[in-house]
N, C-alpha and C positions, 0 to 999 in steps of 0.2 A: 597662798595662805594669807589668814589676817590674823593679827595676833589680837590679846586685848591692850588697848593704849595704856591703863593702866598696870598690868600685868604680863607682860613679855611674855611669858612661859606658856601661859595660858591660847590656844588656838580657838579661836570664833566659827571661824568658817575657810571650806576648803574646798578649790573648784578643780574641772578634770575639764580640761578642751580637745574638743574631737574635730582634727582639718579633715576638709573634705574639698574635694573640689569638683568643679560645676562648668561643665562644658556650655562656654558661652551662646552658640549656634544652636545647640539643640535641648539645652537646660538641662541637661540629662549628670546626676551623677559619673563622673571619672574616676581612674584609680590618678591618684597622686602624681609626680611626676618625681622621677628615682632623686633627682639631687633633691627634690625638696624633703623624701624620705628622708635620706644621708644628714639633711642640714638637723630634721628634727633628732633624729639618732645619734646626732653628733654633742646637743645642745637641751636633750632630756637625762635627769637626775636618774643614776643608776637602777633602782627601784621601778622605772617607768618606762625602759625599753625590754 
């Protein structure tokens, strides 16, 4: 989130990242690898798991 510099309260803009990862050998989308789930599940805001 970005706030506005002059007004705290107020939100500008708000982004959403999607991991993904990417099998180096054959470029090919993979599923995630479980601890890196756990990590993101452990260290995303209630609202977003």
């Amino acid at each position: 989130m970005i706030r506005d510099l002059e007004d705290r309260e107020r939100l500008v803009s708000q982004a959403v990242t999607h991991h993904v990862c990417i099998n180096p050998v054959n470029r090919q989308r993979q599923s995630l690898p479980q601890e890196v789930l756990d990590w993101l599940v452990q260290w995303s805001p209630p609202s977003q798991v």
